[in-house]
ROZA-57441 format. One line per 8 residues: number of its first residue (from 1); their letters; for each residue x negated, y negated, z negated of C-alpha. Coordinates in steps of 0.05 Angstrom, whole numbers. Layout:
N
NUM) a) X,Y,Z; ... $
END
This chain:
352
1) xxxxxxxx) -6263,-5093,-2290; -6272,-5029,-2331; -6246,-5028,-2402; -6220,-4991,-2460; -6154,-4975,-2478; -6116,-5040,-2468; -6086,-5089,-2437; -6043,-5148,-2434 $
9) xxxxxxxx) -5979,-5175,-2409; -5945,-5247,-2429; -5871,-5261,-2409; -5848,-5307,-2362; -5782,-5341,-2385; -5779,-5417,-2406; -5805,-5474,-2362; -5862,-5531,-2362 $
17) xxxxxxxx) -5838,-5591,-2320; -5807,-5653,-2313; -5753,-5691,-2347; -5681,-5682,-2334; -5615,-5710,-2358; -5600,-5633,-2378; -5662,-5604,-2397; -5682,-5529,-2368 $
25) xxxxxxxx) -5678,-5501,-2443; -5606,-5516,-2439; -5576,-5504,-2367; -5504,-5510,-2350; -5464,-5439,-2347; -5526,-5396,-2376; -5490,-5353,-2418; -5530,-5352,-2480 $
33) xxxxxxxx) -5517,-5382,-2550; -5571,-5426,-2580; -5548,-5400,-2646; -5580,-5330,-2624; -5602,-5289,-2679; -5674,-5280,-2698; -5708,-5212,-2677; -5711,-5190,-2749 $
41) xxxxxxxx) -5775,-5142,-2734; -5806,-5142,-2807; -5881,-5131,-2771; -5865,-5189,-2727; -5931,-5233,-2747; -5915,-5309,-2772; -5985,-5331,-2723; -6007,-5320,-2652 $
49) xxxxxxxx) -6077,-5303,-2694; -6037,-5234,-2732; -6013,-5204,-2659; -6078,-5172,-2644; -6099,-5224,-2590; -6148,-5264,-2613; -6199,-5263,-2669; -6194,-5330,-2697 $
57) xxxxxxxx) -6139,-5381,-2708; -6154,-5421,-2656; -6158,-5363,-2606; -6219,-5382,-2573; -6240,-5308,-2580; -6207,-5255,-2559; -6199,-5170,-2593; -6241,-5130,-2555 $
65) xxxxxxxx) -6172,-5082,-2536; -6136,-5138,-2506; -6146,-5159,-2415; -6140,-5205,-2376; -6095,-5196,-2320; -6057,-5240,-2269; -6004,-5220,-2217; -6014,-5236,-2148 $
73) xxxxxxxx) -5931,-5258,-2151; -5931,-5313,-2197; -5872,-5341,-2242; -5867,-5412,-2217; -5870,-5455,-2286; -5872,-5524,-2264; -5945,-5531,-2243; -5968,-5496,-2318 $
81) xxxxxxxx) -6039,-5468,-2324; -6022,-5395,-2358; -6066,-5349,-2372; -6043,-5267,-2389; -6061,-5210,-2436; -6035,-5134,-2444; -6050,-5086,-2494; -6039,-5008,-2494 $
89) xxxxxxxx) -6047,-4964,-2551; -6103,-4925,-2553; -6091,-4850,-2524; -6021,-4876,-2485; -6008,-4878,-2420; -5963,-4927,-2377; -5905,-4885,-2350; -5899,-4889,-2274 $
97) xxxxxxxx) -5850,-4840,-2246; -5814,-4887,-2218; -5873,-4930,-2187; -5820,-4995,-2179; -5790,-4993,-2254; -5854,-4979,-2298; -5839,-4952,-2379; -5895,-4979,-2427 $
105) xxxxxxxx) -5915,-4936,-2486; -5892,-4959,-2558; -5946,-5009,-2584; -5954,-5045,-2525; -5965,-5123,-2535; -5962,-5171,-2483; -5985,-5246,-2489; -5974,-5304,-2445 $
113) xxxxxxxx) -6004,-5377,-2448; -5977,-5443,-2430; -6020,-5507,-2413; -5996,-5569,-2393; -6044,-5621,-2373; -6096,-5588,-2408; -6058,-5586,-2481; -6042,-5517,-2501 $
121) xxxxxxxx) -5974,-5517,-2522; -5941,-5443,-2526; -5957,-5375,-2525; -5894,-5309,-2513; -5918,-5250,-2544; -5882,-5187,-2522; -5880,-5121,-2570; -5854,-5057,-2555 $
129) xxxxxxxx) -5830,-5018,-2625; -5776,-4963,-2593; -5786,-4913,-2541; -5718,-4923,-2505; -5714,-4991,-2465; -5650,-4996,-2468; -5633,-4995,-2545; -5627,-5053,-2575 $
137) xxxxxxxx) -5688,-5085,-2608; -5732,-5042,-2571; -5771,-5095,-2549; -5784,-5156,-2593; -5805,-5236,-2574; -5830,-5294,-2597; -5864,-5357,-2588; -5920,-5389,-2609 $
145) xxxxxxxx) -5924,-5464,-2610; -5986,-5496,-2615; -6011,-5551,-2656; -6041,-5616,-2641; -6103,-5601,-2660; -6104,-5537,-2608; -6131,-5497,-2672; -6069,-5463,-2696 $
153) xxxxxxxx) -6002,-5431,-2682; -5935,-5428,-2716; -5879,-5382,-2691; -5825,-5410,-2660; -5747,-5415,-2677; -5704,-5368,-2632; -5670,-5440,-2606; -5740,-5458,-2571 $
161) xxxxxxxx) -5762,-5527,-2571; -5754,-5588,-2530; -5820,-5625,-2508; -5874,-5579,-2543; -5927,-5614,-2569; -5912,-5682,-2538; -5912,-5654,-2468; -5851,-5640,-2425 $
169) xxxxxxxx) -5852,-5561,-2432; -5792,-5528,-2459; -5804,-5469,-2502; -5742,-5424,-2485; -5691,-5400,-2535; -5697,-5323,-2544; -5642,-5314,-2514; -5664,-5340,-2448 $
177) xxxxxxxx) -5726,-5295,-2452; -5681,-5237,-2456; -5634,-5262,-2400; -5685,-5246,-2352; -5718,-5187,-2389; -5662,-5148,-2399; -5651,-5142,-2327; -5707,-5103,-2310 $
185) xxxxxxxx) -5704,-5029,-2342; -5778,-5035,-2369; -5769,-5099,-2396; -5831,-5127,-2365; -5841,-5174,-2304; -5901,-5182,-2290; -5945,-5119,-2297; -5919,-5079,-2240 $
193) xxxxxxxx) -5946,-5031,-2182; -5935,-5084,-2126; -5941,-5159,-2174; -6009,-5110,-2194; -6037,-5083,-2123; -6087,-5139,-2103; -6163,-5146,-2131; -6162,-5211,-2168 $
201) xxxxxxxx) -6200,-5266,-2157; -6244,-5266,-2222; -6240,-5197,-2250; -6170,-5193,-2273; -6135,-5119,-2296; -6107,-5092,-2235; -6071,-5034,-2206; -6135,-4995,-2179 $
209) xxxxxxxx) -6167,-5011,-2249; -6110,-4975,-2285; -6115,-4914,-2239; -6186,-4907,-2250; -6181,-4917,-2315; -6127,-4853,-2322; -6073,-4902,-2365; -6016,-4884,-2305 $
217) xxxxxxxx) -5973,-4819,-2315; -5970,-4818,-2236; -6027,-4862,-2199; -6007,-4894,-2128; -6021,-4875,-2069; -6073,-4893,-2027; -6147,-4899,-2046; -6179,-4950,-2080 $
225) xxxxxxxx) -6202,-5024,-2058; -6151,-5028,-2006; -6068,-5047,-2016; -6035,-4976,-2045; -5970,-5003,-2024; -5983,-5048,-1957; -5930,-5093,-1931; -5894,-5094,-1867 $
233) xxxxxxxx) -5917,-5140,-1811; -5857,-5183,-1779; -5889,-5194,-1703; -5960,-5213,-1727; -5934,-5261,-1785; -5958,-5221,-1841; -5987,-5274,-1883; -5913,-5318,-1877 $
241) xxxxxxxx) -5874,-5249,-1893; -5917,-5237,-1958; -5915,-5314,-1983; -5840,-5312,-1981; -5820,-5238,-2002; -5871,-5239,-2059; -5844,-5311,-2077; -5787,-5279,-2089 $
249) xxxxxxxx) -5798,-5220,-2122; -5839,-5262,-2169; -5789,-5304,-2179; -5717,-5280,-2161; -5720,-5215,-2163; -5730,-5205,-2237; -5655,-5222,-2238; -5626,-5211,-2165 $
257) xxxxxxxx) -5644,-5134,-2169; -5594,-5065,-2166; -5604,-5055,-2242; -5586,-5130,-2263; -5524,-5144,-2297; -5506,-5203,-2245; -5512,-5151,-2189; -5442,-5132,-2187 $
265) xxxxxxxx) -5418,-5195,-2177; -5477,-5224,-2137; -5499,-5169,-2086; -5569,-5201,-2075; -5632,-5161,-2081; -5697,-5204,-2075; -5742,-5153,-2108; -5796,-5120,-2065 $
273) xxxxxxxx) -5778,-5040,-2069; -5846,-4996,-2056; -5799,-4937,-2025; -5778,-4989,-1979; -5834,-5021,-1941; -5834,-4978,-1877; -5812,-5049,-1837; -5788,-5113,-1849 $
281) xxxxxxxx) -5716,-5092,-1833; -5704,-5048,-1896; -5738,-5093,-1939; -5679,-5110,-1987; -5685,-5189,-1986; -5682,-5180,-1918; -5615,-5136,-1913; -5583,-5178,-1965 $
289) xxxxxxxx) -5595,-5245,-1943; -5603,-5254,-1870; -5530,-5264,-1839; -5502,-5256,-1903; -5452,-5302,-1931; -5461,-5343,-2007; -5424,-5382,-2034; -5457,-5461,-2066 $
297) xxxxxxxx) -5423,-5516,-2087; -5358,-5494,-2058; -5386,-5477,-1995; -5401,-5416,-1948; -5443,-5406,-1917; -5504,-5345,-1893; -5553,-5346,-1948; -5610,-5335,-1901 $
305) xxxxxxxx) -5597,-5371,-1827; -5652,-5355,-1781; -5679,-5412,-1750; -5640,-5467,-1797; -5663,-5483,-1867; -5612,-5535,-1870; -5557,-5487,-1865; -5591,-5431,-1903 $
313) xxxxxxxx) -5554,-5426,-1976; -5626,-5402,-2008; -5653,-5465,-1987; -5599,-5511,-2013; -5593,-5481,-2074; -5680,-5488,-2080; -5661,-5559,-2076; -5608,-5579,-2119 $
321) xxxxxxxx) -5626,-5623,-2181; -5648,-5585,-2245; -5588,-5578,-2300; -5533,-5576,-2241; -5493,-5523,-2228; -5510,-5475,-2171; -5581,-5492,-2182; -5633,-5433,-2167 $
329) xxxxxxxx) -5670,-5410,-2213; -5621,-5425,-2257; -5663,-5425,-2325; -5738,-5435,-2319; -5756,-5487,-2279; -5737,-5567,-2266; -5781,-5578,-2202; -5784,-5539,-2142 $
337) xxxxxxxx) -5834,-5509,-2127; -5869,-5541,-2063; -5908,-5484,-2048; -5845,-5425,-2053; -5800,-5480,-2014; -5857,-5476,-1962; -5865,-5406,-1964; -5794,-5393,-1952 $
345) xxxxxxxx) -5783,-5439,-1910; -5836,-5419,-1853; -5805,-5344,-1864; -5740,-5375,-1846; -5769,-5404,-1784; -5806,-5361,-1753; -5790,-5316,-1698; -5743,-5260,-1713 $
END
């Protein structure tokens, strides 16, 4: 788990499920134009093969400055195998002052793959060519769709593509992917101090790695090979608190967070917050869900009822059918996700 001076990141917009009468590339009331403009970055390579990820067309081999990693909060995408690489200039350093917002150094490439039923059929590729986050065409994405043959890549067109490669994944407009990245002030999702602070199961890049390592401005606290950032235990339930808080800061709170553009209108924060994991009380999906009122289909009702998953707004909204309104996650996704409805719904249960 020791390496040079990479690693690798791939974004997690766009879905990989079943069919729908509105498909999850085109949601109702997503605010984005499928007429989005390209992201005119002239060294924005026309292959997956020109990135920097892999050393052949078919990208069976991988650059040596390129790893592996995998966060222990994973993006529900409809049951798709994905696989994730970062990359880090050499010399450059991950800024971590604030340990719950990371800043990446200008350079840095992040890949994702998609596989459904074993057919490759997209990789995002993430590239970072401006220093400040927050000005426009800082960050750059794109997709890759694959071929039939599984031995060659051609970028895709910033209005996605339905049924990639004769499978039911969506590739997501661009737009989409920057729906959800531009809501987080680092622009990544996935590569993170808490998504990060687990030792994977087969090697993957994780946080003690990148400590060790010296690519972290400000390393965490702790010591190494045990959690730098533990969670709070809810009367013994540990294991049900982590499912369903890390379910949702893998998936929710990329969106529902302080710095998201929805947050003034939607007050939710589902995003795990490492200055606030002294107990489960002040953890902020906590304090903004349980006993607090939302709104679905009309209705009012406490987001989070202890005790009553029928009556709990989170749960219906889980539920609803993919392309409706009020639906949760909103872009993404067609099928729930049977293990996060489990997760959640156990949390919801349990005693308080």
């Amino acid at each position: 788990m020791r390496w040079g001076l990479a690693i690798l990141f791939l974004a997690a917009c766009g879905d990989d499920g079943g069919s729908s009468a509105i498909d999850a590339a085109t949601p109702i009331d997503m605010g984005v134009s499928i007429d989005a403009p390209v992201d005119a970055n002239p060294n924005m390579p026309s292959t997956l093969a020109d990135t920097g990820l892999c050393t052949n067309a078919a990208c069976t081999t991988y650059a040596a400055d390129v790893r592996v990693y995998a966060p222990q909060y994973e993006l529900w995408s409809d049951g798709a195998t994905k696989k994730r690489w970062i990359y880090l200039p050499p010399g450059t350093k991950i800024d971590t002052t604030d340990m719950n917002y990371w800043k990446f150094p200008v350079g840095t490439k992040l890949w994702k793959e998609f596989t459904r039923g074993g057919v490759r059929v997209e990789t995002r590729f993430m590239l970072k060519v401006m220093e400040n986050d927050a000005t426009p065409g800082a960050w750059f994405f794109a997709s890759y769709v694959w071929n039939t043959a599984q031995n060659a890549t051609t970028e895709a067109t910033p209005g996605g593509m339905q049924d990639a490669n004769g499978t039911q994944h969506d590739i997501p407009m661009r737009a989409q992917c920057r729906r959800c990245h531009d809501n987080t002030p680092g622009r990544v999702l996935g590569v993170q101090a808490l998504s990060l602070d687990f030792q994977g199961a087969t090697g993957e890049l994780d946080l003690d790695d990148l400590a060790a390592m010296n690519l972290l401005t400000t390393n965490p606290p702790g010591t190494a090979g045990a959690p730098r950032f533990p969670l709070p235990v809810n009367n013994g339930n540990g294991a049900v608190d982590k499912a369903a808080y890390g379910y949702m800061h893998g998936n929710c709170g990329g969106c529902h967070n302080p710095n998201s553009s929805i947050f003034a209108t939607t007050t939710l924060d589902l995003r795990m917050d490492v200055t606030k994991l002294s107990s489960v009380t002040v953890m902020p999906a906590r304090v903004t869900t349980v006993n607090v009122n939302g709104t679905v289909g009309g209705l009012t009702g406490p987001i989070v009822k202890p005790n009553d998953t029928a009556n709990s707004v989170l749960i219906t909204r889980m539920n609803i059918a993919a392309g409706t309104n009020g639906r949760m996650p909103e872009i993404g996704t067609e099928i729930t996700d049977p293990a996060g409805l489990a997760a959640l719904t156990a949390w919801i249960n349990q005693p308080p």
